[in-house]
LUMDRENRO-45696 format. One line per field, with one value per atom (N, C-alpha, C): z, y, x; residue number from 1; chain; atom name. Coordinates in nm, 4 decimals. Layout:
// residues N
pz = Z ...
py = Y ...
px = X ...
pos = NUM ...
unit = A ...
site = CA ...
END
This chain:
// residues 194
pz = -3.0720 -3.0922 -3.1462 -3.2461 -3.3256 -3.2110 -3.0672 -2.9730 -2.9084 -2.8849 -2.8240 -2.8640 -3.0400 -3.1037 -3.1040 -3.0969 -3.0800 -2.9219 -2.8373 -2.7596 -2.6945 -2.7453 -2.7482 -2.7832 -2.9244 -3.0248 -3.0270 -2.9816 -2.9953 -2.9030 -2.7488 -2.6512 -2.5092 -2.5243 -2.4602 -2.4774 -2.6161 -2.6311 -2.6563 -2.6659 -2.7039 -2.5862 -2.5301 -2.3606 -2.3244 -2.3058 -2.2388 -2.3029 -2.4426 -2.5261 -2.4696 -2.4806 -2.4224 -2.2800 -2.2023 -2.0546 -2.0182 -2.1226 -2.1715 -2.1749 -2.2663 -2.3297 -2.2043 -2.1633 -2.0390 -1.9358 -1.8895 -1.8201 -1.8525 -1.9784 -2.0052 -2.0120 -2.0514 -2.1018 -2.2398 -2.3583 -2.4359 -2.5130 -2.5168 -2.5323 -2.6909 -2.8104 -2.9908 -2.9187 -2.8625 -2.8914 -2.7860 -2.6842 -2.6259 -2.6946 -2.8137 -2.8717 -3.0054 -3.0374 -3.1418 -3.0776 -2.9470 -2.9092 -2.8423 -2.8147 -2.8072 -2.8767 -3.0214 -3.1428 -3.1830 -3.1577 -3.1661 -3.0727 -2.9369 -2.8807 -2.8932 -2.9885 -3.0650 -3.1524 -3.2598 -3.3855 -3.3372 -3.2188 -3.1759 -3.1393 -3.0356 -3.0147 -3.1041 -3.2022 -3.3875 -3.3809 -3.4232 -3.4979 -3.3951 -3.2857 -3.1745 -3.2187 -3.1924 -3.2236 -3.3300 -3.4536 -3.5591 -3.6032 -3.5591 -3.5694 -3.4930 -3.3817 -3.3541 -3.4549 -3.5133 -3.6327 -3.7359 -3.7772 -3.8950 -3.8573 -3.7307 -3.6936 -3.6629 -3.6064 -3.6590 -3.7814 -3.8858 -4.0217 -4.1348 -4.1255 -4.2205 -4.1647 -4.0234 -3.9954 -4.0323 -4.1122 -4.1155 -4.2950 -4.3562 -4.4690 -4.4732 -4.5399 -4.5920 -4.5582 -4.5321 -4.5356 -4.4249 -4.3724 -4.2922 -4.1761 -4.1371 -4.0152 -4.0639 -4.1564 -4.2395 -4.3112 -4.3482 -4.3779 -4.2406 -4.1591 -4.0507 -3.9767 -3.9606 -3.9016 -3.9702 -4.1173 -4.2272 -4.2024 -4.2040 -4.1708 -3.9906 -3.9171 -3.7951 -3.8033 -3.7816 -3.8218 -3.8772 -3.9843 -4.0580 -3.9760 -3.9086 -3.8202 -3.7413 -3.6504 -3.5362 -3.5419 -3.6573 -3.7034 -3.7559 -3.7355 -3.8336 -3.7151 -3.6035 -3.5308 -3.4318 -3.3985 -3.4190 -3.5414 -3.6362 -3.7409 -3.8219 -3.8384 -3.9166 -3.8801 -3.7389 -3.6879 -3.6667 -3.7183 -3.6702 -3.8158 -3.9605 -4.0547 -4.0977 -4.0109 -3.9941 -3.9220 -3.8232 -3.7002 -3.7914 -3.8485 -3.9442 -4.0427 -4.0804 -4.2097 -4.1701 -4.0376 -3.9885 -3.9376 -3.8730 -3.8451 -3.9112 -4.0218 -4.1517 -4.1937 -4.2424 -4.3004 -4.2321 -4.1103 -4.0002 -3.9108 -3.8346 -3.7088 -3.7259 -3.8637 -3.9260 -3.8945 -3.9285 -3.9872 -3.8168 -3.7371 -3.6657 -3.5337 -3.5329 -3.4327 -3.4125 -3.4371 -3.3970 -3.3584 -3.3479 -3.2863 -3.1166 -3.1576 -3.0427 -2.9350 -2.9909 -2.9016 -2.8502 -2.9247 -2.8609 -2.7826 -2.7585 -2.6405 -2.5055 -2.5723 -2.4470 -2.3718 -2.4543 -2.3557 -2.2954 -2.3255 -2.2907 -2.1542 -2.1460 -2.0153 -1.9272 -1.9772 -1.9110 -1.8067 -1.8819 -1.8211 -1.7181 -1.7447 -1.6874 -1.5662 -1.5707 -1.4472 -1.3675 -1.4682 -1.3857 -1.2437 -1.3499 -1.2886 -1.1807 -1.1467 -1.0275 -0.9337 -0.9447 -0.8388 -0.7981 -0.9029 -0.7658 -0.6491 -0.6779 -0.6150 -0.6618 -0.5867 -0.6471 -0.6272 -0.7001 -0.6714 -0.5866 -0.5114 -0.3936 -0.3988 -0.3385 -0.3482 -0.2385 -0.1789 -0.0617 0.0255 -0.0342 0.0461 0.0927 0.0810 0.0871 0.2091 0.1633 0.2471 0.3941 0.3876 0.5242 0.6032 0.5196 0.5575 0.6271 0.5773 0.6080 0.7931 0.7580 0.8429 0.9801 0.9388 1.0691 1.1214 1.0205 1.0703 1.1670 1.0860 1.1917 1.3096 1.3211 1.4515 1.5747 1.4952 1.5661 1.6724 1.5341 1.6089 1.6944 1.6560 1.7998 1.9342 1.9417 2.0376 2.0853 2.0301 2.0765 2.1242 2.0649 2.1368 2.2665 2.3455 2.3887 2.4903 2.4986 2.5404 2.6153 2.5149 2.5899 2.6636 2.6422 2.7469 2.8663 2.8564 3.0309 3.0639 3.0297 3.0721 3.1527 3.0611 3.1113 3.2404 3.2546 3.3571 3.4463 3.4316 3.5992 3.6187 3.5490 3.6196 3.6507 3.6134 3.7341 3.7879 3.8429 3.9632 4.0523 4.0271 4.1139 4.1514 4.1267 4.1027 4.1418 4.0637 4.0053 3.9435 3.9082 3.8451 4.0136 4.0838 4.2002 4.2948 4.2776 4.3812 4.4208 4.5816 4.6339 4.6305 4.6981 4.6875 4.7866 4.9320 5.0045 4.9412 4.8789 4.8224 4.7421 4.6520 4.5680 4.5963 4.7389 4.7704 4.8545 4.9098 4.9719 4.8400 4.7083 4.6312 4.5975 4.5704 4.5056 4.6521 4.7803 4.8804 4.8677 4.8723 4.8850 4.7886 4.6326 4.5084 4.5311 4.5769 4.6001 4.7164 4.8057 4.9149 4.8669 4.7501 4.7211 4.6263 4.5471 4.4433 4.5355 4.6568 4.7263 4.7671 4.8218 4.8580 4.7937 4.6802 4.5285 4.5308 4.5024 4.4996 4.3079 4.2863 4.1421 4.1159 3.9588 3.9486 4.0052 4.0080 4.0285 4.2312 4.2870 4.4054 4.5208 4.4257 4.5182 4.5212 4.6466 4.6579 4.5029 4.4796 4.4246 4.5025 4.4313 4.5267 4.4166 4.4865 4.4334 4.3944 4.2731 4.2117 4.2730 4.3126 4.3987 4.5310 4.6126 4.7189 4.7884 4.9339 4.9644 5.0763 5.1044 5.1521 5.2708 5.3674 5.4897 5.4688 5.3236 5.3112 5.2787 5.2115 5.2112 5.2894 5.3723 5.5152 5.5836 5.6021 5.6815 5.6347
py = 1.1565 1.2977 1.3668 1.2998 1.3192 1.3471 1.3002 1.3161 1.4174 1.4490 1.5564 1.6671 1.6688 1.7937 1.8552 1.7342 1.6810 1.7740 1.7404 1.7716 1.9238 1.9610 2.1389 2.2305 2.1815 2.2704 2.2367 2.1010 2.0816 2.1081 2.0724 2.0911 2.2165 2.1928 2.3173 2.4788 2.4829 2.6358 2.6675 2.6191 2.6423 2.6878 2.5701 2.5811 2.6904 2.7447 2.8593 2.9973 3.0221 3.1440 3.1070 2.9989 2.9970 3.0441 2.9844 3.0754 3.2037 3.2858 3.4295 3.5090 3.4713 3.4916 3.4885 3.3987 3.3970 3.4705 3.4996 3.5501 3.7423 3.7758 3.9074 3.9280 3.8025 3.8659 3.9116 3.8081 3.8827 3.7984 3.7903 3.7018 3.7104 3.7553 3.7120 3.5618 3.6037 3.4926 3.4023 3.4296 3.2644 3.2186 3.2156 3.1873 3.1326 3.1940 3.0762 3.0243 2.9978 2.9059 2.8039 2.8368 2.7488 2.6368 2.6812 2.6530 2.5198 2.6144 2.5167 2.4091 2.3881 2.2974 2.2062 2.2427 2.1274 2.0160 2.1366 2.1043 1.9638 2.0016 1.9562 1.8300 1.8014 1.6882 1.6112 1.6701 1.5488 1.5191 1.5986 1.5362 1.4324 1.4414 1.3457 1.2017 1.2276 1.1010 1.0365 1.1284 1.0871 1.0474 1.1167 1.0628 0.9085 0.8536 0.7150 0.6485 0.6908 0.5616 0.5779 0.6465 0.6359 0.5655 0.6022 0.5609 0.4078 0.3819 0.2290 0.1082 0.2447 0.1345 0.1550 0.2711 0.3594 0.3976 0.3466 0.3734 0.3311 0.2143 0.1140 0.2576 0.2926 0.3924 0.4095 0.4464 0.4879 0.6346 0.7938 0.8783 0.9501 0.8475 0.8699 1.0091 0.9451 0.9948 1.1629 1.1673 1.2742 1.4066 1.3343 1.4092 1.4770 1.3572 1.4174 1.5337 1.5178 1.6191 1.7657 1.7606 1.8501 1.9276 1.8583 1.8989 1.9775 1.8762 1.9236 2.0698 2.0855 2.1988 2.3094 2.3034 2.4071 2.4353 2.3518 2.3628 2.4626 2.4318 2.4926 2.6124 2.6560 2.8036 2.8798 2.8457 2.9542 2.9357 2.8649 2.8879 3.0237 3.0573 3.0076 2.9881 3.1155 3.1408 3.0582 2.9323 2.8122 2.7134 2.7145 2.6105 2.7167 2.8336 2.8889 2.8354 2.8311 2.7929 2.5891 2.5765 2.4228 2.3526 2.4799 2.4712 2.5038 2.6187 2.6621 2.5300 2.4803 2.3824 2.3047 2.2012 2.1107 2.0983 2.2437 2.2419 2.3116 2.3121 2.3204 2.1660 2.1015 1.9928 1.8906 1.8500 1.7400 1.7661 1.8815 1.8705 1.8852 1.9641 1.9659 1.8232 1.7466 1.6310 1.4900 1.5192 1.4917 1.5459 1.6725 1.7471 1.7238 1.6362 1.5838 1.4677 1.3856 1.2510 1.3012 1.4506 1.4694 1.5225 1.5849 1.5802 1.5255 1.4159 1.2457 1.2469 1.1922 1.2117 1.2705 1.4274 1.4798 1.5039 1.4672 1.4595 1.3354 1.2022 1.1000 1.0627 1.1725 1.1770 1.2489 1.3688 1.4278 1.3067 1.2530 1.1867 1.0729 1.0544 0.9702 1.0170 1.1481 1.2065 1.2527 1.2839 1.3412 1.1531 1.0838 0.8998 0.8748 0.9169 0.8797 1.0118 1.1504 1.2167 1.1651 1.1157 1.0641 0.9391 0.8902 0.7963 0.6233 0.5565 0.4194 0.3767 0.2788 0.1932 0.0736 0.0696 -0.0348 -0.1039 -0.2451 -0.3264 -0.3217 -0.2698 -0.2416 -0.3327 -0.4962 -0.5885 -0.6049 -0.6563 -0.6822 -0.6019 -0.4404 -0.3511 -0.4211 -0.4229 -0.4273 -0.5599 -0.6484 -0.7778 -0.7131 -0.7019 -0.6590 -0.6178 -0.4762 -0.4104 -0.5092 -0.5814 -0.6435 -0.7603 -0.8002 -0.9034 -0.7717 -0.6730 -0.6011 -0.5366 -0.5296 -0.5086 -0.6374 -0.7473 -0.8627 -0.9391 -0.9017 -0.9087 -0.7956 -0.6510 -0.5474 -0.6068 -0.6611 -0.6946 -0.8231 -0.9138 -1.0365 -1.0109 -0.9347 -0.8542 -0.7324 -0.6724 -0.6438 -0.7386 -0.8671 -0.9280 -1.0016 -1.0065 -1.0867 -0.9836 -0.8654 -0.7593 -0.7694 -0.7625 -0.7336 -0.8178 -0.9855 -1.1108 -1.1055 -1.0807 -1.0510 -0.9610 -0.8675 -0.7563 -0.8053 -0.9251 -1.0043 -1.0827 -1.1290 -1.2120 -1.1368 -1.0574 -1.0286 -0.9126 -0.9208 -0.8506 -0.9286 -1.0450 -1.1392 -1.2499 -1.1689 -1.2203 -1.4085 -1.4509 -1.6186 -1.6732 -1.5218 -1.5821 -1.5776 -1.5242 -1.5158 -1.6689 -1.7719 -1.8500 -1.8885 -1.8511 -1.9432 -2.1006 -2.1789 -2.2907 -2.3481 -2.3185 -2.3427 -2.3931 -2.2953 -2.2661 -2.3797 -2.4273 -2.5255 -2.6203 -2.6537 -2.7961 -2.7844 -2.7186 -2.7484 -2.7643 -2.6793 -2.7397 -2.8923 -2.8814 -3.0773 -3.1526 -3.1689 -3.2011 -3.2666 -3.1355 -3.0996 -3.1998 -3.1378 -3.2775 -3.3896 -3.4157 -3.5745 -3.6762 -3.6061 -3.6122 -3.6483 -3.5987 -3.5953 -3.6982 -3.7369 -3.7797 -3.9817 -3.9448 -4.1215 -4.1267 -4.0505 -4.0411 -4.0909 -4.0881 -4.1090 -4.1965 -4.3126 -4.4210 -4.5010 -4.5133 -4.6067 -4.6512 -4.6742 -4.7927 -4.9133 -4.9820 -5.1441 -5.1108 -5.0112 -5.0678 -5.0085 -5.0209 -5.0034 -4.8619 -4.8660 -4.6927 -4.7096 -4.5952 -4.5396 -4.5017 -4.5429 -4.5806 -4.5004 -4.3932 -4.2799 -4.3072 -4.2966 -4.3804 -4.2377 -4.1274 -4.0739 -4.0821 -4.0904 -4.0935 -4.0016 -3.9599 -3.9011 -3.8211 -3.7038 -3.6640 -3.7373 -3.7499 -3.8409 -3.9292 -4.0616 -4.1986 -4.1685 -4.0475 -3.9813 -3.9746 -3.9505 -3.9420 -4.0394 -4.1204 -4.2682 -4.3501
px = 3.9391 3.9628 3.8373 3.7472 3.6564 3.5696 3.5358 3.4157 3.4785 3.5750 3.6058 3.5624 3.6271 3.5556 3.3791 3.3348 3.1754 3.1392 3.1964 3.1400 3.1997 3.2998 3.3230 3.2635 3.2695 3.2255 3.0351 3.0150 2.8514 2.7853 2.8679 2.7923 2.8301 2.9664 2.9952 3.0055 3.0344 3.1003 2.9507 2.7693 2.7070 2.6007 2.6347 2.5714 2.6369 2.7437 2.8136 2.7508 2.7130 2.6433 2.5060 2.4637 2.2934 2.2860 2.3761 2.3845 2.3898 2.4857 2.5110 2.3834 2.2965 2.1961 2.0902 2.1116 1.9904 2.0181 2.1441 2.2100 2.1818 2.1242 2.2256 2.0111 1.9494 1.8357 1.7474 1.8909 1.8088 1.7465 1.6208 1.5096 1.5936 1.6004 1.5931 1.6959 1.8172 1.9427 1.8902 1.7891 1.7617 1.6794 1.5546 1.4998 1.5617 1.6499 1.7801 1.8554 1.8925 1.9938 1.8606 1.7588 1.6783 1.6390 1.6119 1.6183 1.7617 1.8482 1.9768 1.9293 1.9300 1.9421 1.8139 1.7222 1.5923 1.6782 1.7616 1.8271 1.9395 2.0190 2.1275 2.0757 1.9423 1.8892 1.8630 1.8150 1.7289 1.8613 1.9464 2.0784 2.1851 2.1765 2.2437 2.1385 2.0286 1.9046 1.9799 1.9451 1.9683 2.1143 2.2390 2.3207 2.3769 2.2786 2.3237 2.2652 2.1935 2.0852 2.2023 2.2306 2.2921 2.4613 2.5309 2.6393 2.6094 2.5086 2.4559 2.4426 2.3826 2.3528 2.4986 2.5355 2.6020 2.7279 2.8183 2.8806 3.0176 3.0259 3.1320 3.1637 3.1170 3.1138 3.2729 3.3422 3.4864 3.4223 3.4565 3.4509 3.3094 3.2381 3.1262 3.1546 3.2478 3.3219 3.3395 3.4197 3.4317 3.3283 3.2586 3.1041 3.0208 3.0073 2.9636 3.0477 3.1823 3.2664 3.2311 3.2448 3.2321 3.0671 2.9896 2.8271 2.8013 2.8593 2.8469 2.9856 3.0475 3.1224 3.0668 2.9830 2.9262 2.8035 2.7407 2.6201 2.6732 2.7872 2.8160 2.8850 2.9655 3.0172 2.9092 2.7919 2.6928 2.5578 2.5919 2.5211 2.5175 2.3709 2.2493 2.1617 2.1713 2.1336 2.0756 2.2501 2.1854 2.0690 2.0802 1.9679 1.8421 1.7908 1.6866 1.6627 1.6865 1.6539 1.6072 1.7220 1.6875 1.5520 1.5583 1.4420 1.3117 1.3080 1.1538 1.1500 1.2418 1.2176 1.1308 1.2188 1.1778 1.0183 0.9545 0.8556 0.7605 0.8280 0.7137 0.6738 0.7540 0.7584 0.6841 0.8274 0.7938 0.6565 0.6996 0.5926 0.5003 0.4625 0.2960 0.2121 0.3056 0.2283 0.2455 0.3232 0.3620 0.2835 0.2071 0.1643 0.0192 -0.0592 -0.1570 -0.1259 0.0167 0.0388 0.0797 0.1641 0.2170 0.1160 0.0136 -0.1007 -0.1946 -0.2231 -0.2405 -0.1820 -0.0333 0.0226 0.0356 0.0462 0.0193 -0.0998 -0.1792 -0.3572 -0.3652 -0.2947 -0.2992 -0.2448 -0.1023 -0.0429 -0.1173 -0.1902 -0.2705 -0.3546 -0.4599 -0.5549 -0.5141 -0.3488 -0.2684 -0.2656 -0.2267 -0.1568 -0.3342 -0.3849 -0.5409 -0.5827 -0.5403 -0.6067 -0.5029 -0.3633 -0.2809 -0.3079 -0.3962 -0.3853 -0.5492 -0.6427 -0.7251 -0.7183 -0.6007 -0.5393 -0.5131 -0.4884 -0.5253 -0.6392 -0.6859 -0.8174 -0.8076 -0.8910 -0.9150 -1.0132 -0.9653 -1.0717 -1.1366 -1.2348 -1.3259 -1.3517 -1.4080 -1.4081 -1.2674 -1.1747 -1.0573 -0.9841 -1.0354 -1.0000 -1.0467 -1.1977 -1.2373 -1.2260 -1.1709 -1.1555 -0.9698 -0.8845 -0.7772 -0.7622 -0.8763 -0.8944 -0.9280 -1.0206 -1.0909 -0.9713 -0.8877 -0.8013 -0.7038 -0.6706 -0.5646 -0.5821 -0.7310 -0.7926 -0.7950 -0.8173 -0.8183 -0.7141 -0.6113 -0.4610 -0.3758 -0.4624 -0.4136 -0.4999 -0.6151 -0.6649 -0.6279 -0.5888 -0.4960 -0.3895 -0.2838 -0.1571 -0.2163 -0.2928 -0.3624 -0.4041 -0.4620 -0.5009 -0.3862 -0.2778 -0.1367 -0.0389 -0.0698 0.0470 -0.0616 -0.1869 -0.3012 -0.2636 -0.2434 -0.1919 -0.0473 0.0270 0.1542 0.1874 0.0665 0.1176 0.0288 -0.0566 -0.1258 -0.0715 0.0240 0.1101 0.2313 0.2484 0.3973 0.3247 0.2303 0.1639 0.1638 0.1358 0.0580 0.1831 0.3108 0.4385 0.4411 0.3607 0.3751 0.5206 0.5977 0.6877 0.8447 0.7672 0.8884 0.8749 0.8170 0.8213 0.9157 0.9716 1.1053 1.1005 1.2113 1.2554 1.1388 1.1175 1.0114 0.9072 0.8630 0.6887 0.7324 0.7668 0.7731 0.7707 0.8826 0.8400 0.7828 0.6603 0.5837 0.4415 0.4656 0.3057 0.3281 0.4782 0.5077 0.4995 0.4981 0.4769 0.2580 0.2018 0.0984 0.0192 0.0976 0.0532 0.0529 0.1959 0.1994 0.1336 0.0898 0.0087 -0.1369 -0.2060 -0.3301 -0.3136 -0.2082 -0.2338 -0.2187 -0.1444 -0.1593 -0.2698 -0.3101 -0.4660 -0.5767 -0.5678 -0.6941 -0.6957 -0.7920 -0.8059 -0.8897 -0.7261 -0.7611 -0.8786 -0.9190 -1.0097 -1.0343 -0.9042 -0.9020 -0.8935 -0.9289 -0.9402 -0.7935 -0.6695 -0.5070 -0.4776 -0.4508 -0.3861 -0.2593 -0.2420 -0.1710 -0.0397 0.0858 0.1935 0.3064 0.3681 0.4557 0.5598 0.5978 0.7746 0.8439 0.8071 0.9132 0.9421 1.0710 1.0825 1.0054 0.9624 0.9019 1.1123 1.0756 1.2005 1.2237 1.0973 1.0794 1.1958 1.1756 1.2081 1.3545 1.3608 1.4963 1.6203 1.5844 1.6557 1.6726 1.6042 1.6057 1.6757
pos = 1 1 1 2 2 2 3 3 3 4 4 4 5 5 5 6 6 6 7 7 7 8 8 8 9 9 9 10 10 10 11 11 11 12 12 12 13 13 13 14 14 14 15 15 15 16 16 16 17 17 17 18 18 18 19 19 19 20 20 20 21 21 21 22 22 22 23 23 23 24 24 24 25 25 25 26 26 26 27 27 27 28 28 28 29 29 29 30 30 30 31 31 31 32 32 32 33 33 33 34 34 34 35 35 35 36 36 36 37 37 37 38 38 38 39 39 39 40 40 40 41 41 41 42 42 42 43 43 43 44 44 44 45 45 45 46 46 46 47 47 47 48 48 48 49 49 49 50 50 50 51 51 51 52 52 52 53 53 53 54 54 54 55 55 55 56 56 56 57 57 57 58 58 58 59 59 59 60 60 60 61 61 61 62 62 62 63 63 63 64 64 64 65 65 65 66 66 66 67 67 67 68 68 68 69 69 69 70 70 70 71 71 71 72 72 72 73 73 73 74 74 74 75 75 75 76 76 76 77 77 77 78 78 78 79 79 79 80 80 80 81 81 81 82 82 82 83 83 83 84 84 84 85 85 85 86 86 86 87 87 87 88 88 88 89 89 89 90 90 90 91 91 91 92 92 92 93 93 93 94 94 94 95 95 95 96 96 96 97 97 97 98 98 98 99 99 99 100 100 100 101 101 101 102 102 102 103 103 103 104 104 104 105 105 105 106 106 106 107 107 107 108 108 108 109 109 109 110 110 110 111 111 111 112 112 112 113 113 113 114 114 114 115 115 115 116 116 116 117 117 117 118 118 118 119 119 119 120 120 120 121 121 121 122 122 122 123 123 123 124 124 124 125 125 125 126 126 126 127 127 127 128 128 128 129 129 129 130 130 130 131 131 131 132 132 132 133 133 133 134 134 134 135 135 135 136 136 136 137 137 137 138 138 138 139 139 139 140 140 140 141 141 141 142 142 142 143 143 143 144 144 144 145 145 145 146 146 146 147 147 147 148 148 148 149 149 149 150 150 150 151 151 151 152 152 152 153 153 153 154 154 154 155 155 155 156 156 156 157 157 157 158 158 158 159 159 159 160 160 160 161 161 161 162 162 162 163 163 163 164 164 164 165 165 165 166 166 166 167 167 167 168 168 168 169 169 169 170 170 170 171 171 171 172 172 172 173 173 173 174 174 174 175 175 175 176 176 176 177 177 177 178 178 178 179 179 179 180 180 180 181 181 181 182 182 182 183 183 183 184 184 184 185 185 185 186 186 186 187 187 187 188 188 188 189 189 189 190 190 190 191 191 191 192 192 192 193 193 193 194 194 194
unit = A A A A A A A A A A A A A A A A A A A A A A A A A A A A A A A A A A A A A A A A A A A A A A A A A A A A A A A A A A A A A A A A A A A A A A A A A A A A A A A A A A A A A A A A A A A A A A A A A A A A A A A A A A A A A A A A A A A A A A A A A A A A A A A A A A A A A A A A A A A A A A A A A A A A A A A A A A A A A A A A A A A A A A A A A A A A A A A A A A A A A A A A A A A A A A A A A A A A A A A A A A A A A A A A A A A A A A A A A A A A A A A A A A A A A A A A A A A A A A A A A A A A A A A A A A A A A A A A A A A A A A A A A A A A A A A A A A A A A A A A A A A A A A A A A A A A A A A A A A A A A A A A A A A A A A A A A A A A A A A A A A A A A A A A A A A A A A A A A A A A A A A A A A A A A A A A A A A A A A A A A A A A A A A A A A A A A A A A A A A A A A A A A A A A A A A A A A A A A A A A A A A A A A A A A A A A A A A A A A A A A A A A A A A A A A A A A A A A A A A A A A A A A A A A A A A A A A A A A A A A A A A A A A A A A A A A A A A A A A A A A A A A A A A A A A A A A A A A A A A A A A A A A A A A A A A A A A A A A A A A A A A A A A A A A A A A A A A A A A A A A A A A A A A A A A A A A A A A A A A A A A A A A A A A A A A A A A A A A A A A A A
site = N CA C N CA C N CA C N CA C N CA C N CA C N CA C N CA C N CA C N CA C N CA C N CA C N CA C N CA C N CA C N CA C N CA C N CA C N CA C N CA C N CA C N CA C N CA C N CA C N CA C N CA C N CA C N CA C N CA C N CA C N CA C N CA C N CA C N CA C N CA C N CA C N CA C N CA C N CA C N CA C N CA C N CA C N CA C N CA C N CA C N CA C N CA C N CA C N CA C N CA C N CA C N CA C N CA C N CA C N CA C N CA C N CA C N CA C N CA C N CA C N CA C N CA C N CA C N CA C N CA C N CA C N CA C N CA C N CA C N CA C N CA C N CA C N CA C N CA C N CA C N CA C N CA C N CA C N CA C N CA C N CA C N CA C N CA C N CA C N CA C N CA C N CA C N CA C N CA C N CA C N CA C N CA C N CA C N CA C N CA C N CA C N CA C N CA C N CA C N CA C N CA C N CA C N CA C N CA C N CA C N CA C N CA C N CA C N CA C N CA C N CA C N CA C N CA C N CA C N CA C N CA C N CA C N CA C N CA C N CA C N CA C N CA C N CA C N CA C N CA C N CA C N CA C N CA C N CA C N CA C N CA C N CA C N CA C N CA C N CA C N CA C N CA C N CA C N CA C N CA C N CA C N CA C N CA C N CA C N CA C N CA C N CA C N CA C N CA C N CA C N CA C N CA C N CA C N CA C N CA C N CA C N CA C N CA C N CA C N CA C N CA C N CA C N CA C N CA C N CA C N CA C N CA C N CA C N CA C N CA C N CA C N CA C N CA C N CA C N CA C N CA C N CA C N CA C N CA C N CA C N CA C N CA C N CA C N CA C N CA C N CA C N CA C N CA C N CA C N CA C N CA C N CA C N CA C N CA C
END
């Protein structure tokens, strides 16, 4: 029930006047509801740390309801006072860390728009392999398209046994080392038939 109230009274009915405000134009009340929604952030931060160490407390629950309540009925007002405190105190001392920071992202963001860094050899070694292999793929489609020009891949039944005819013809012909024709473990079709 307690987050419900939290988030009506903290986050909605506040967002809805800050919308107003922006809506209507009038710069004093967006500049304190601005304010509020600094105040509202510390204290969300700050309220998980403490609902962490200090939460198990008899009456915790209670105090906070009691504090946040008074925050939010006297807002904006109250947090434009909370807001000057804080950045009297805190951000004084805090506002040369925060500008460390933000020059740091600066130079961050200046070092990713000149791009990444490359290793140059590497690059051109890369390069020359991916050239190598468009010209090998290259080399195998011109291949591919002389042979089914030269349609090698259409031979009929004929043509075939007439090159295995032709082979085997040359290959009785040859005459071995030791002197003996060479004698064919295949039938010849002739011996076939007979």
């Amino acid at each position: 029930m307690l987050r419900l109230i939290y988030i009506y009274y903290g986050t909605l009915l506040p967002g809805w006047t800050t919308l107003r405000a922006f809506s209507h134009g009038q710069r004093h009340f967006i500049v304190l509801w601005l304010k509020y929604w600094v105040i509202h952030a510390l204290l969300q931060a700050f309220g998980v740390l403490t609902d962490f160490f200090i939460g198990g407390l008899p009456f915790y629950a209670a105090l906070k309801l009691i504090l946040s309540v008074g925050l939010w009925f006297s807002a904006p007002y109250s947090t434009n006072h909370l807001f000057n405190a804080i950045r009297k105190y805190v951000m004084l001392k805090l506002e040369p860390i925060i500008d460390q920071g933000y020059l740091w992202h600066q130079f961050l963001d200046q070092d990713e728009q000149r791009g990444p860094r490359v290793n140059n050899h590497l690059l051109k070694r890369e390069l020359s392999n991916l050239n190598a292999e468009i010209e090998l793929d290259q080399a195998d489609l011109r291949k591919r398209e002389f042979f089914q020009e030269s349609n090698l891949n259409r031979l009929d039944r004929d043509s075939m046994h007439n090159v295995i005819e032709y082979l085997t013809d040359r290959l009785e012909n040859q005459q071995p080392g030791d002197g003996k024709t060479y004698q064919s473990r295949r039938l010849r079709s002739s011996q076939v038939e007979s």
